[in-house]
N, C-alpha and C positions, 0 to 999 in steps of 0.2 A: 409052519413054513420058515427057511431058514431064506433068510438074505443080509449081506457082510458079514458083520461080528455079532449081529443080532438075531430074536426070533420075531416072527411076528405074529403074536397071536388076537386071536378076533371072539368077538363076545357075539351072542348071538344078536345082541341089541348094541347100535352105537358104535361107537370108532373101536379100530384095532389098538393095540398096544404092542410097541417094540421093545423089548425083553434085552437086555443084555445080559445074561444067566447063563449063559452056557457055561456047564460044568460046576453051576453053584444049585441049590436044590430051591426049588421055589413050593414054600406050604401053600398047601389048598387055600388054609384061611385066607392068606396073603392074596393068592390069587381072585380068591369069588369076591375080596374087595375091588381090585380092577378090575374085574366084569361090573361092580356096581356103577364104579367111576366112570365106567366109560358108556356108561347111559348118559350120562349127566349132558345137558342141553351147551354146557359152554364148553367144552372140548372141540379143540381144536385139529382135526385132520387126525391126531392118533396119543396117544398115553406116551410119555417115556419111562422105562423101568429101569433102575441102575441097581445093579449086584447084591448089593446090601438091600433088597426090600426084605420086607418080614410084616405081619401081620401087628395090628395095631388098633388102640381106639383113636374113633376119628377119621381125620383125612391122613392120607399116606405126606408125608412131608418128602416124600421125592417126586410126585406127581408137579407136576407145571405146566398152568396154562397160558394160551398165548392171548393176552386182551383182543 
């Protein structure tokens, strides 16, 4: 689903995430970690993703929640 500058995609489980990638490639691995993230019980309303995501150990250090 596209809406403004963003995508917004949805996990099967848990909040959506707003993608700002258009026109940058996003890896699978990168991605099935924010499907994982966004099970996670303290997510807030949705993920934000910025441009430079890429796949990683760990947590994604672009992810942020909101206490």
């Amino acid at each position: 689903m596209k809406n403004g500058n963003y995508n917004v995609l949805k996990a099967d489980k848990g909040a959506p995430f707003k993608a700002w990638t258009r026109g940058v490639p996003l890896e699978k691995e990168a991605e099935q970690q924010l499907m994982n993230v966004a099970q996670m019980p303290f997510v807030y309303k949705h993920i934000a993703v910025m441009p430079d995501v890429h796949w990683g150990l760990g947590r994604r250090l672009e992810v942020w929640s909101r206490p």
